[in-house]
Backbone as a printed PyTorch tensor [residue, N CA C, xyz], in Angstrom:
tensor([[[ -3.2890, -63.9700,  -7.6720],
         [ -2.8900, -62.8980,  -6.8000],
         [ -1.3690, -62.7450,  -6.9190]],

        [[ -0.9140, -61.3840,  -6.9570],
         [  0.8990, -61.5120,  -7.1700],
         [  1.1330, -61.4270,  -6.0190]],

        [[  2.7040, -61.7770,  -5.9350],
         [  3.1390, -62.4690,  -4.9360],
         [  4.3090, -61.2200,  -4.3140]],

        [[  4.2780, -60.9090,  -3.4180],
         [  4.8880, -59.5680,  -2.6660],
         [  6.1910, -59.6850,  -2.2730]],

        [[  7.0670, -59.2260,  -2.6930],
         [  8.4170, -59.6420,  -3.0150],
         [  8.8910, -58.7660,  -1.3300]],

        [[ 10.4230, -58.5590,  -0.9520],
         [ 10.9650, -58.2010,  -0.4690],
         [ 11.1750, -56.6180,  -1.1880]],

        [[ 11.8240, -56.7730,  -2.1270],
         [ 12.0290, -55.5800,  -3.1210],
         [ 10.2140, -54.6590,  -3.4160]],

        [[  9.5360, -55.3080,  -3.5780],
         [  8.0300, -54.5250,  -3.0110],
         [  8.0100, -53.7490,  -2.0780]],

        [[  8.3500, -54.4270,  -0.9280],
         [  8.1210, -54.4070,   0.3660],
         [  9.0520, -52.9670,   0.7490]],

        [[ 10.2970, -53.0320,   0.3240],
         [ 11.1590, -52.2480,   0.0410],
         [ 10.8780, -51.0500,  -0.5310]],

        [[ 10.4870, -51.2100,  -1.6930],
         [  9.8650, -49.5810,  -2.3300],
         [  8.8440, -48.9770,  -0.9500]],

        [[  7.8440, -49.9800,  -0.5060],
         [  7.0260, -49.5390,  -0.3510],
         [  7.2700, -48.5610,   1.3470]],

        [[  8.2150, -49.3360,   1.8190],
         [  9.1170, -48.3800,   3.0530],
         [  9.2720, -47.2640,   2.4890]],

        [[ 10.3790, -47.2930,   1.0580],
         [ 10.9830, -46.2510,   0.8140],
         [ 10.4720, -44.5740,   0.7130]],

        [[  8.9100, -45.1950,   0.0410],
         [  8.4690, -43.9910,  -0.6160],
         [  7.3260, -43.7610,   0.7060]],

        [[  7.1950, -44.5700,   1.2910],
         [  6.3780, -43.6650,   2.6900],
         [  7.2090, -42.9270,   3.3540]],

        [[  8.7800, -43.0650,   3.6230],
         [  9.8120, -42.2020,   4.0510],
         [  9.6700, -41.3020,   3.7280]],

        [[  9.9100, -41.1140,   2.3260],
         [  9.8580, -39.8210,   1.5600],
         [  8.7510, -38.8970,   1.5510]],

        [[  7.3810, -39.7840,   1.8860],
         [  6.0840, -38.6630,   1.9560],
         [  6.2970, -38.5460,   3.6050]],

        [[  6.4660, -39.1130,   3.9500],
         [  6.4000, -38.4780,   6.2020],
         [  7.6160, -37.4170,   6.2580]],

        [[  8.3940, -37.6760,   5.0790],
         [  9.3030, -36.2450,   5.3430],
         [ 10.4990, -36.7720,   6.3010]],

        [[ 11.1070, -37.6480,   5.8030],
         [ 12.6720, -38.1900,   6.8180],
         [ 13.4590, -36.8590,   6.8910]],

        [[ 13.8270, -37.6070,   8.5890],
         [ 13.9630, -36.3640,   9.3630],
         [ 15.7230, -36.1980,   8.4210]],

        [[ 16.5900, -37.4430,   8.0500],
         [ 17.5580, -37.6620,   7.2090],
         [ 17.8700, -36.6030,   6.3630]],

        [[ 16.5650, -36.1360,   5.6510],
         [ 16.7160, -35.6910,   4.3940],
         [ 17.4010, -34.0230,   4.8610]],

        [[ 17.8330, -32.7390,   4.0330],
         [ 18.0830, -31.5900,   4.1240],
         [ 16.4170, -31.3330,   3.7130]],

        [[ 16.3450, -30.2660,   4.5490],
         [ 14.9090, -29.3990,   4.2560],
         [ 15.4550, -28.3120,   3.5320]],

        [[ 14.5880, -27.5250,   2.5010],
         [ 14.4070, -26.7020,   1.5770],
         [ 14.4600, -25.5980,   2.5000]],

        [[ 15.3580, -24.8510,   2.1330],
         [ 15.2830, -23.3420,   3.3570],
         [ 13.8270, -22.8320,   3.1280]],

        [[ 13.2160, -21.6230,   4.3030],
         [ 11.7710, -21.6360,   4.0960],
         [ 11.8530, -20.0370,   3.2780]],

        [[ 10.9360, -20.0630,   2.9560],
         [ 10.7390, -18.7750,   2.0810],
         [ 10.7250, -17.7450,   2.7450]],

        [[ 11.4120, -16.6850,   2.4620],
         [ 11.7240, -14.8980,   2.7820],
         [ 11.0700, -14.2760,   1.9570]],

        [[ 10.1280, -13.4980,   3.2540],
         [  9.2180, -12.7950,   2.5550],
         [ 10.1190, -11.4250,   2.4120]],

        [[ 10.1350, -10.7280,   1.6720],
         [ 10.9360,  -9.4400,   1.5530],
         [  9.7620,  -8.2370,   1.2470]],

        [[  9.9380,  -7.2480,   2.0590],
         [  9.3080,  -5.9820,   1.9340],
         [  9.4060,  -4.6000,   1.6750]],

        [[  9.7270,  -4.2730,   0.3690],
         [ 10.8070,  -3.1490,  -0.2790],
         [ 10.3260,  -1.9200,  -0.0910]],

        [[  9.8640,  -1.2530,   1.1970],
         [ 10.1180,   0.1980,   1.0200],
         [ 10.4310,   1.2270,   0.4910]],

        [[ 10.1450,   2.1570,  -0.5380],
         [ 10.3230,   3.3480,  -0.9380],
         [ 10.3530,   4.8410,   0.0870]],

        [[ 11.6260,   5.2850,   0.0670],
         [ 11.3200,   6.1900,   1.4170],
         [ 10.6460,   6.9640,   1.2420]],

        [[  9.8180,   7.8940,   2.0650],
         [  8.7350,   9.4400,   1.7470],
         [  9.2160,  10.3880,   1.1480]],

        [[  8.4320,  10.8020,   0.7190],
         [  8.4660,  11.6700,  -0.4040],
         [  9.8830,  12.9980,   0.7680]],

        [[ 10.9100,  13.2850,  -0.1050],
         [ 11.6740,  14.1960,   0.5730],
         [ 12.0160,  15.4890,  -0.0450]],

        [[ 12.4070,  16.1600,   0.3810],
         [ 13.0390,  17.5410,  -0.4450],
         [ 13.5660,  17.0240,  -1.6560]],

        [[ 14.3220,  16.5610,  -2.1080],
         [ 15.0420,  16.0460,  -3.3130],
         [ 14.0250,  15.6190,  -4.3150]],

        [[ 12.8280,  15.4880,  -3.5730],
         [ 11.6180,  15.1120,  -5.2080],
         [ 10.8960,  15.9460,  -4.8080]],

        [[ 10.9900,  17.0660,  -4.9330],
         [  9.9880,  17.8960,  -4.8420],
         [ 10.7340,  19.6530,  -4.8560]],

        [[ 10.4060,  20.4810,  -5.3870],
         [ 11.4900,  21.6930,  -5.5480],
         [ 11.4770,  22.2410,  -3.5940]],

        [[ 12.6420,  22.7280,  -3.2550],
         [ 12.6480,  22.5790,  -1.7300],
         [ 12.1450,  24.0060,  -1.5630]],

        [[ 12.2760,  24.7440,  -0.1380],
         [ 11.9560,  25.7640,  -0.2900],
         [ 13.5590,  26.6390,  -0.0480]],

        [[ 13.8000,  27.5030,  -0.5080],
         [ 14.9840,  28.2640,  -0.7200],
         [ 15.7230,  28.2350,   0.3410]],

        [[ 15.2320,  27.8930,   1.7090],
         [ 16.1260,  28.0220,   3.0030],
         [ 16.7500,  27.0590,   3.1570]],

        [[ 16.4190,  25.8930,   2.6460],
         [ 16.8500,  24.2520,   2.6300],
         [ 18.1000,  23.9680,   1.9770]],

        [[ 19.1030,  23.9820,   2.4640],
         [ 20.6330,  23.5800,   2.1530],
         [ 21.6350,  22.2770,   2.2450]],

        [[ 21.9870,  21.4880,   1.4400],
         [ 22.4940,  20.4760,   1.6440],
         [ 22.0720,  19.7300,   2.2760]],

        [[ 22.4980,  18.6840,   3.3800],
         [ 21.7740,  17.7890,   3.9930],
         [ 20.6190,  18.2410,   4.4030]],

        [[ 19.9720,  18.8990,   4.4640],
         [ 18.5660,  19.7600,   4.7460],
         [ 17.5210,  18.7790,   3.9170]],

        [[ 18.0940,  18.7610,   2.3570],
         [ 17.2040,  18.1340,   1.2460],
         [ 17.1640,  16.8070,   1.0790]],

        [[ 17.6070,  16.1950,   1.7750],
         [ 18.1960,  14.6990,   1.9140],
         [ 16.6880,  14.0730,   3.2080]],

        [[ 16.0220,  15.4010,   3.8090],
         [ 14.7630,  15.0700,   4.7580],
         [ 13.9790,  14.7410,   3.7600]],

        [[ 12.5680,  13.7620,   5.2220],
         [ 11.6440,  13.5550,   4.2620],
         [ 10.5280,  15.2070,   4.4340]],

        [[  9.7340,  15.1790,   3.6060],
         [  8.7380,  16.4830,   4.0820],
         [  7.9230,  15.9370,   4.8460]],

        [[  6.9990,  17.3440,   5.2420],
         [  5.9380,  16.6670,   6.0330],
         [  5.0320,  15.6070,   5.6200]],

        [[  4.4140,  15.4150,   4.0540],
         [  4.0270,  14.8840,   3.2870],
         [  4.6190,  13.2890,   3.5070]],

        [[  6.1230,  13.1370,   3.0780],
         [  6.9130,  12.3360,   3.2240],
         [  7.1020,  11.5270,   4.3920]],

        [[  6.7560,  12.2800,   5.7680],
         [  6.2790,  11.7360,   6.9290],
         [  4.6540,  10.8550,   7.0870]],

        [[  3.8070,  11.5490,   6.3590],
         [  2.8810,  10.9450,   6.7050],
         [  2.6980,   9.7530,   5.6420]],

        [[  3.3020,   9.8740,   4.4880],
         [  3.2780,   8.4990,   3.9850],
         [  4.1710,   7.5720,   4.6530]],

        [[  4.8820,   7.4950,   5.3230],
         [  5.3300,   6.5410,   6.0860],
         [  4.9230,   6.0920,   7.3950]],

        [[  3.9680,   6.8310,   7.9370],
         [  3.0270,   6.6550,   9.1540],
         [  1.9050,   6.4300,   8.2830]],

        [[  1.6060,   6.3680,   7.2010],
         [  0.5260,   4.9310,   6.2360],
         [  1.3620,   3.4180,   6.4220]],

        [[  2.4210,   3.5920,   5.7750],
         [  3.1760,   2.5920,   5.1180],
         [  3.2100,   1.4380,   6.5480]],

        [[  4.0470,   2.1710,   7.7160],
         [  3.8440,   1.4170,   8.9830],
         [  2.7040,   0.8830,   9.4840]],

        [[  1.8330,   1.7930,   9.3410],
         [ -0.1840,   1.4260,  10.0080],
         [ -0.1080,  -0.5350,   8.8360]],

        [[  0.1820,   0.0160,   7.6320],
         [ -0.3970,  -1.4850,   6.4710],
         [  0.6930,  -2.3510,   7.0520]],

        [[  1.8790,  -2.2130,   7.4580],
         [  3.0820,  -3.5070,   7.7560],
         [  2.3590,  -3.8750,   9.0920]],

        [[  2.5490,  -2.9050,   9.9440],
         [  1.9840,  -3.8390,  11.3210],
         [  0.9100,  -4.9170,  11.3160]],

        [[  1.6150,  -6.1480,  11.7910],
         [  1.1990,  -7.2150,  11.9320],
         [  1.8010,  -8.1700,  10.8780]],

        [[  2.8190,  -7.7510,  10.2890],
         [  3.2290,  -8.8630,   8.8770],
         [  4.4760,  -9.7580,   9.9190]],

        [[  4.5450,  -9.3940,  10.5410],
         [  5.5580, -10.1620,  11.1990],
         [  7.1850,  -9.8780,  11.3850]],

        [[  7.5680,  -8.5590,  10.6640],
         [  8.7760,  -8.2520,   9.9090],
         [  9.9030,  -8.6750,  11.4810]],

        [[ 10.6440,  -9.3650,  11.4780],
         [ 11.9470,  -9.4600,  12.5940],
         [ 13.0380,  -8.2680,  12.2290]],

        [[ 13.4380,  -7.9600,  11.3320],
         [ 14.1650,  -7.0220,  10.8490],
         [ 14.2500,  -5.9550,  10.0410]],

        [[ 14.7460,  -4.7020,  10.0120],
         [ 14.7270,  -3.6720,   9.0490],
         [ 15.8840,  -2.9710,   8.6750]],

        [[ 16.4980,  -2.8100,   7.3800],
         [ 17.3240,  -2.9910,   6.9740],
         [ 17.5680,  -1.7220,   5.8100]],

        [[ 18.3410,  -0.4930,   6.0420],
         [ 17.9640,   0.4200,   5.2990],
         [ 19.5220,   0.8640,   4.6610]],

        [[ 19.2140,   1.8600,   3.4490],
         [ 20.0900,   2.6050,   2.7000],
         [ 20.9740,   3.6810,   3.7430]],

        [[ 22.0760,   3.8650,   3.5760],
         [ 23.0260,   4.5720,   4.3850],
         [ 21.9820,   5.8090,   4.2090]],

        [[ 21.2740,   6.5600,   3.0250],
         [ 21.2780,   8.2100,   2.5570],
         [ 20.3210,   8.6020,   3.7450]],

        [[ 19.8290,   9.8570,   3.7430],
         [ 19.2690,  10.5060,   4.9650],
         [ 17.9560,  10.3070,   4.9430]],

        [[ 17.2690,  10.2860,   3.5500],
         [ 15.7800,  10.0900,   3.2960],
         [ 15.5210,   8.7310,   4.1640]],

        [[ 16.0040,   7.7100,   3.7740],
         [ 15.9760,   6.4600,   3.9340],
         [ 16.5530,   6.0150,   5.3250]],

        [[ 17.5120,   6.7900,   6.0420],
         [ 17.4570,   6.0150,   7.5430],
         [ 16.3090,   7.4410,   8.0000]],

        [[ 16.0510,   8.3950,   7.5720],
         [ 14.6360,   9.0120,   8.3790],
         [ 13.4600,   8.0200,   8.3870]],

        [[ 13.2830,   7.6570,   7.0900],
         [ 12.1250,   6.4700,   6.4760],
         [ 12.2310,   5.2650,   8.0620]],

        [[ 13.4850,   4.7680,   7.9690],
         [ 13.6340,   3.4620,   8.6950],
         [ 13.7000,   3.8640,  10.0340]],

        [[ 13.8060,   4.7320,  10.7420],
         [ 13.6320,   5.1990,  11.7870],
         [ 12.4770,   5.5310,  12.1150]],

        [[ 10.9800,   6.0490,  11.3250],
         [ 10.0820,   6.2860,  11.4580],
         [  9.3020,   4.9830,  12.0010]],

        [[  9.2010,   4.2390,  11.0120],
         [  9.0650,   2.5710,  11.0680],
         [  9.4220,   1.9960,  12.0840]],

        [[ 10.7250,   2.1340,  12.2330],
         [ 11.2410,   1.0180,  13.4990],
         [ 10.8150,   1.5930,  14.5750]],

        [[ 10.3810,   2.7260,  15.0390],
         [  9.6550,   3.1240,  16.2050],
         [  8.4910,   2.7290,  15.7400]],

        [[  7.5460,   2.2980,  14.9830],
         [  6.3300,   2.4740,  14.9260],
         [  5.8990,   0.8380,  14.6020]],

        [[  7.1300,  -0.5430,  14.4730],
         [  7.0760,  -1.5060,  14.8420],
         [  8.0560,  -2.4660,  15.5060]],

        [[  8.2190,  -1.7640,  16.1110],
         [  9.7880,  -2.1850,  17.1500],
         [ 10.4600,  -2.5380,  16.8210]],

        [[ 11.3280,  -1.9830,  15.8540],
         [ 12.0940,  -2.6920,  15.1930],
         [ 13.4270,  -1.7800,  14.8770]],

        [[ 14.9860,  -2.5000,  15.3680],
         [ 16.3010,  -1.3560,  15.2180],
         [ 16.6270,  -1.5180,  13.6600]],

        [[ 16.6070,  -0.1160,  12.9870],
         [ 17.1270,  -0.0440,  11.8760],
         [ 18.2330,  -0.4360,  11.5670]],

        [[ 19.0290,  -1.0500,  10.7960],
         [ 20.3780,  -1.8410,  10.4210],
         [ 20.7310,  -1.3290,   9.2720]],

        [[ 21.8970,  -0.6540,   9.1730],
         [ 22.1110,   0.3820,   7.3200],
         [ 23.1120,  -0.8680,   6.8680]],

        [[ 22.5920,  -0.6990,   5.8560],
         [ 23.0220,  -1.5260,   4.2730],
         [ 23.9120,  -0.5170,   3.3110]],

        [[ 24.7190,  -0.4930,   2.9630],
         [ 25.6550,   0.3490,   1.7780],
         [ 25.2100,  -0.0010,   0.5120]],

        [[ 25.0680,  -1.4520,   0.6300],
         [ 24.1920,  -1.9620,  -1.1040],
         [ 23.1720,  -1.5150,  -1.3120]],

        [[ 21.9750,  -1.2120,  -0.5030],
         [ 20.9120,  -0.0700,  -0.5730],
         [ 20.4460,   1.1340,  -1.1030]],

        [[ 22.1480,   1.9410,  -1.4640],
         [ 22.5840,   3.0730,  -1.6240],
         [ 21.8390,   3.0850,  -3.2570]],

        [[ 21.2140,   4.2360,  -3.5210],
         [ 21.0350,   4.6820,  -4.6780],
         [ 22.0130,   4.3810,  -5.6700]],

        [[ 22.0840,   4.0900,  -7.0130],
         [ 22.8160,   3.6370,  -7.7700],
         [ 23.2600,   5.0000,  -8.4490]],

        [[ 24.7320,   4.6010,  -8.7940],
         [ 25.7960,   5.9180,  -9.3280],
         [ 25.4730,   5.6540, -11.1500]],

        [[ 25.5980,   7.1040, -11.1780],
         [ 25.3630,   6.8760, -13.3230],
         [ 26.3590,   5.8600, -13.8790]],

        [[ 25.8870,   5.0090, -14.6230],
         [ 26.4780,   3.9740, -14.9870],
         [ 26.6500,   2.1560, -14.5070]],

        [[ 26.1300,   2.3600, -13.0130],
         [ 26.5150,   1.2840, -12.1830],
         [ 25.0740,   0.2580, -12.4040]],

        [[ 25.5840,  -0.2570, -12.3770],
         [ 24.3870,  -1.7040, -12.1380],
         [ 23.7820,  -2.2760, -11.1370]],

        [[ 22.6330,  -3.0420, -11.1180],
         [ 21.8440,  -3.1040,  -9.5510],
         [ 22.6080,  -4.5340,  -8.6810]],

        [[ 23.7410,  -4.9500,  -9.5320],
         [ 24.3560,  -6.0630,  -8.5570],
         [ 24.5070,  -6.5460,  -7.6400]],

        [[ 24.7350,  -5.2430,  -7.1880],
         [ 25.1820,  -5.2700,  -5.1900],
         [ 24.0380,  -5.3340,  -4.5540]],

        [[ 22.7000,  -4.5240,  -5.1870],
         [ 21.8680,  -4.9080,  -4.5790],
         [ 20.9850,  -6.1540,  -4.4280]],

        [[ 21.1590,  -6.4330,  -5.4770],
         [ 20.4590,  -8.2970,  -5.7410],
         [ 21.0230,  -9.4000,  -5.4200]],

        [[ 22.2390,  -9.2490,  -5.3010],
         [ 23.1440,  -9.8330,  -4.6450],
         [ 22.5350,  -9.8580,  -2.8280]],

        [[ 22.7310,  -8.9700,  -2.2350],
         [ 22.4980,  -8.7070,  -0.9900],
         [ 21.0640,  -9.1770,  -0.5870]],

        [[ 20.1150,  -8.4860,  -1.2380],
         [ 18.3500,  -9.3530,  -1.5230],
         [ 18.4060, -10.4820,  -1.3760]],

        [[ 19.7400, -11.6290,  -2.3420],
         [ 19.2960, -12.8720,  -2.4920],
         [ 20.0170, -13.5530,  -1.0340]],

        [[ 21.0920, -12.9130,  -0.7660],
         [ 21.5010, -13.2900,   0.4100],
         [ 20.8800, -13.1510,   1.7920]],

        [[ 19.7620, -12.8680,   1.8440],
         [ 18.4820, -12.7780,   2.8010],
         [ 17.4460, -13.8580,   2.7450]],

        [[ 18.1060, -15.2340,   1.9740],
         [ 17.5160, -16.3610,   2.3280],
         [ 17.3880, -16.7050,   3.1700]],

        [[ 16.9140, -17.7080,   3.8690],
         [ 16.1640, -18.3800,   5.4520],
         [ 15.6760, -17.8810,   5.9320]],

        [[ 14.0350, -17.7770,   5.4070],
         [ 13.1550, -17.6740,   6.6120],
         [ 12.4720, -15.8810,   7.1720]],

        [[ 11.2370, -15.7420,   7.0560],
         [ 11.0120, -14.8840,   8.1850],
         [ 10.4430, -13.7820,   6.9700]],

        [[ 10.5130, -12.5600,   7.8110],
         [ 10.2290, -11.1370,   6.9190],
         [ 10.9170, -10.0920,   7.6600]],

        [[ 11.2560,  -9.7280,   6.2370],
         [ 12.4160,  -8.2680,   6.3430],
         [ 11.9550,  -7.6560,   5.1620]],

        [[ 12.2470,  -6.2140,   5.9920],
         [ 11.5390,  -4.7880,   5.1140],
         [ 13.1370,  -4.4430,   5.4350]],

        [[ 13.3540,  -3.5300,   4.2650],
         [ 14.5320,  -3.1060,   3.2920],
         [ 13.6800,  -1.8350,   3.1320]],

        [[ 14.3730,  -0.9180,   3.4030],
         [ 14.1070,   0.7470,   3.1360],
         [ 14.9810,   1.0800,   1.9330]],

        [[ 14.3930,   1.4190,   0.9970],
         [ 15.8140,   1.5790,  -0.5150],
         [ 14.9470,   2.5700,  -1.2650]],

        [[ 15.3800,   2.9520,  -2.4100],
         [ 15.5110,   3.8230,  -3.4970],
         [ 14.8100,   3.5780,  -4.7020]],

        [[ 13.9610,   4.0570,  -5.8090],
         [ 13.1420,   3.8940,  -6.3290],
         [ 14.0460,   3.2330,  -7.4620]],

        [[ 15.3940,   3.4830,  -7.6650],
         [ 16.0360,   2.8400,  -8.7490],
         [ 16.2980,   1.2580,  -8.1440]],

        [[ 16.6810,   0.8440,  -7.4240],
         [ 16.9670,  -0.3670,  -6.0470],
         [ 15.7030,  -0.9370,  -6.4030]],

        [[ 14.7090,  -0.7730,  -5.9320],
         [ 13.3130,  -1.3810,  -6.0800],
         [ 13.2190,  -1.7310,  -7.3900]],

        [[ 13.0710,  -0.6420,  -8.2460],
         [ 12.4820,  -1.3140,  -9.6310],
         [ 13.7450,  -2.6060, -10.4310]],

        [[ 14.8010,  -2.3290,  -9.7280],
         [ 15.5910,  -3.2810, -10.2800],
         [ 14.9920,  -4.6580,  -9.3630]],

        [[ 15.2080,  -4.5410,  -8.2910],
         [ 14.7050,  -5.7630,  -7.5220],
         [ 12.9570,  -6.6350,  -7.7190]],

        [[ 11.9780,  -5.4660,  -8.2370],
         [ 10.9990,  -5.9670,  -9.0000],
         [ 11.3010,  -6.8290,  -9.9490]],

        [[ 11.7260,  -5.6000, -10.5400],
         [ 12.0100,  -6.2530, -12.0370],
         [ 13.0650,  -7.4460, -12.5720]],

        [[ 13.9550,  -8.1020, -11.5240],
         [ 14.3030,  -9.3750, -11.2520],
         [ 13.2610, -10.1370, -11.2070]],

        [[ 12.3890,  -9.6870, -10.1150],
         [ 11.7500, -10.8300,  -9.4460],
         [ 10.2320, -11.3550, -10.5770]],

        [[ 10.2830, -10.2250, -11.3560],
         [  8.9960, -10.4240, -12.5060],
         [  9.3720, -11.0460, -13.9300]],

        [[ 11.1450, -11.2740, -13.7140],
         [ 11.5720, -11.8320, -15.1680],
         [ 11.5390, -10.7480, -16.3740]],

        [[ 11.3480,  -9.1990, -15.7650],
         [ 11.6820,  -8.2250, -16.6950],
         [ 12.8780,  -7.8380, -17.5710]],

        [[ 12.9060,  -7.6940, -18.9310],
         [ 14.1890,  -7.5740, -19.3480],
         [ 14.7030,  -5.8260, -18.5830]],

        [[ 16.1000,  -6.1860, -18.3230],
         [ 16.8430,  -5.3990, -18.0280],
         [ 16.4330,  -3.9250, -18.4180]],

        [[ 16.5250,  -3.5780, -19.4710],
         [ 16.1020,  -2.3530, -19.8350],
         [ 14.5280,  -1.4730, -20.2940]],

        [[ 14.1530,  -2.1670, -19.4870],
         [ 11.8970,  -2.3940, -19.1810],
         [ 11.6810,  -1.9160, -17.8920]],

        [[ 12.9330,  -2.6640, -16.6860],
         [ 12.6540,  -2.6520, -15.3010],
         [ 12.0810,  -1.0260, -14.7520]],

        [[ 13.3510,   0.0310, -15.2430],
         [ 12.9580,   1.4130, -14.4960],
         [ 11.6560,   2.0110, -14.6110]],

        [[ 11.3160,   1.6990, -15.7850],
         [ 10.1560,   2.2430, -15.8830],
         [  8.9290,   1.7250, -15.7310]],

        [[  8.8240,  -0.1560, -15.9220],
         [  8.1020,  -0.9050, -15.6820],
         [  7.3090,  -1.1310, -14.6430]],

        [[  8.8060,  -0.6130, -13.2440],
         [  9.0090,  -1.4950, -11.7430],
         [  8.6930,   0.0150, -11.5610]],

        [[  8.7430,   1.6650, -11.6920],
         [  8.7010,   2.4980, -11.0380],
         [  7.6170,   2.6610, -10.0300]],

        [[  7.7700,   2.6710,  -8.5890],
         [  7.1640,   2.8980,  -7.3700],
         [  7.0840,   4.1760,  -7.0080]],

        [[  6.2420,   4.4920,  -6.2990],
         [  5.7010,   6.3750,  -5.4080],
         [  6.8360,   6.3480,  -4.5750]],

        [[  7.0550,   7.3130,  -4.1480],
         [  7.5770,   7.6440,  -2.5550],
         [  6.9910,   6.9620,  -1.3560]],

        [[  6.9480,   6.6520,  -0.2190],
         [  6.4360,   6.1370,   0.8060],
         [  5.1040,   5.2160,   0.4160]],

        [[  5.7770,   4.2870,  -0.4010],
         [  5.0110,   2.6940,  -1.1680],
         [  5.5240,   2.1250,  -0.7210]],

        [[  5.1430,   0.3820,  -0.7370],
         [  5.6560,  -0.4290,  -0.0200],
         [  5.0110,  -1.7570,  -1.3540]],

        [[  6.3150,  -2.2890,  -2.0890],
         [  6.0800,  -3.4700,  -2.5410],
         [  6.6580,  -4.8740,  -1.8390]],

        [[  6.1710,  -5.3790,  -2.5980],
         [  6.1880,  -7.1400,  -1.3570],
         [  7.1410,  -8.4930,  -2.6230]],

        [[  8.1800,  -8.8280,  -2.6980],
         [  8.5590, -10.1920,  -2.9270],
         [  8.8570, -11.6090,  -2.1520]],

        [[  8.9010, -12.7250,  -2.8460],
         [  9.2690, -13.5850,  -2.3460],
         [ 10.3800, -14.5850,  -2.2370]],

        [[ 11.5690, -14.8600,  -1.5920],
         [ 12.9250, -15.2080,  -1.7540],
         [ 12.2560, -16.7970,  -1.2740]],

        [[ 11.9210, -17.6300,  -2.5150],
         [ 12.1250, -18.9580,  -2.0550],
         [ 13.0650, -19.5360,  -3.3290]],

        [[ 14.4550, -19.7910,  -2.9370],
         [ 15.2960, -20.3590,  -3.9110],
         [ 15.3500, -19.0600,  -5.3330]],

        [[ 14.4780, -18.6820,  -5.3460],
         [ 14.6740, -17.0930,  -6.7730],
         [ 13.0490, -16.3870,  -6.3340]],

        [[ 13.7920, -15.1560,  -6.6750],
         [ 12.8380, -14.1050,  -6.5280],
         [ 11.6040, -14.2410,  -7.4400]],

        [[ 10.4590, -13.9750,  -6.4480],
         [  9.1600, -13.7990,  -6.5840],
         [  8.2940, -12.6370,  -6.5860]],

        [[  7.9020, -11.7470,  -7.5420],
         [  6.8410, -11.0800,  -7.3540],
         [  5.7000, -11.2310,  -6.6140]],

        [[  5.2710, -10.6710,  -5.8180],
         [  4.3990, -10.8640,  -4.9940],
         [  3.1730,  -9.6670,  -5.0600]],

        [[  3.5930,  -8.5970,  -4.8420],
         [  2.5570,  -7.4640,  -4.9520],
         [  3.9010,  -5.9820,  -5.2930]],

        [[  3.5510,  -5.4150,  -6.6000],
         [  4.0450,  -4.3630,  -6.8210],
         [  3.4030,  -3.2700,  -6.1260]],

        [[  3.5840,  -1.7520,  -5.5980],
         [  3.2350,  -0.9070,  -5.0980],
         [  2.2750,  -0.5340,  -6.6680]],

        [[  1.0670,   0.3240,  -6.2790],
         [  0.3300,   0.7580,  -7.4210],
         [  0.7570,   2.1530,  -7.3200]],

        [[  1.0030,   2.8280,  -9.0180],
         [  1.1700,   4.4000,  -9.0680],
         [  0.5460,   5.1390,  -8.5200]],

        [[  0.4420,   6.4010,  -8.1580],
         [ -0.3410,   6.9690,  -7.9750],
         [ -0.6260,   8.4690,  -8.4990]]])
């Protein structure tokens, strides 16, 4: 029979510590569920009607309304604590629809903002990843915003994402922020 040392005895503390989970140790921040909104369909994707002038086209349509009174009916109950939207008009209409329809105060984001010709999705992935610890947050953003933030989270090369990651109007795709972005459920075309 072998003979049970101190140093045995020792491991054998050690590594039951480690499975009961010492309270000592740093815990792994918990995973952020993230919920990327596409705002409703608005004047600007769709030819307007001739009376519609400047900020006029920046609304969602009626159309554009009722996909977001879908989009809210499928979130309710995910748990979301926060909502977090693009400065432009489509998109705090979008987040305003929502946050009345799950209690929730819209909060505008500037990194959100539709991307300028030439610019890169930085600011926005940047900002995404900085929404570590915990919980669920829906992000109201832009179909260019999204497919970049998909297409991070799917390991898409850079120049695949726009067209790869492209989402509908008033869709709703789902990632996961544990330590790096996770695909979770892309919105389906339609």
């Amino acid at each position: 029979m072998p003979r049970i040392t101190r140093r045995h005895l020792l491991t054998v503390v050690v590594l039951g510590a480690l499975a009961a989970g010492c309270p000592d140790q740093p815990k792994a921040p918990a995973a952020t569920t993230i919920l990327l909104v596409r705002h409703g369909q608005s004047w600007k994707n769709v030819p307007p009607p001739p009376e519609l002038k400047g900020d006029q086209l920046d609304a969602l349509t009626p159309k554009g309304r009722d996909e977001i009174a879908a989009v809210a009916s499928e979130l309710a109950g995910r748990g979301a604590k926060r909502l977090i939207t693009s400065p432009l008009g489509r998109t705090r209409e979008t987040a305003a629809l929502l946050g009345a329809a799950l209690g929730l105060t819209p909060v505008v984001e500037d990194s959100l903002a539709t991307l300028k010709a030439g610019e890169t999705p930085e600011r926005a992935l940047r900002f995404v990843r900085s929404l570590a610890g915990g919980g669920t947050v829906i992000l109201v953003t832009h179909g260019d915003i999204i497919a970049a933030v998909l297409g991070e989270a799917a390991k898409t090369p850079a120049a695949e994402r726009e067209k790869k990651h492209e989402v509908p109007t008033g869709s709703w795709s789902e990632i996961a922020l544990d330590g790096d972005l996770k695909l979770v459920r892309q919105a389906p075309p339609r």
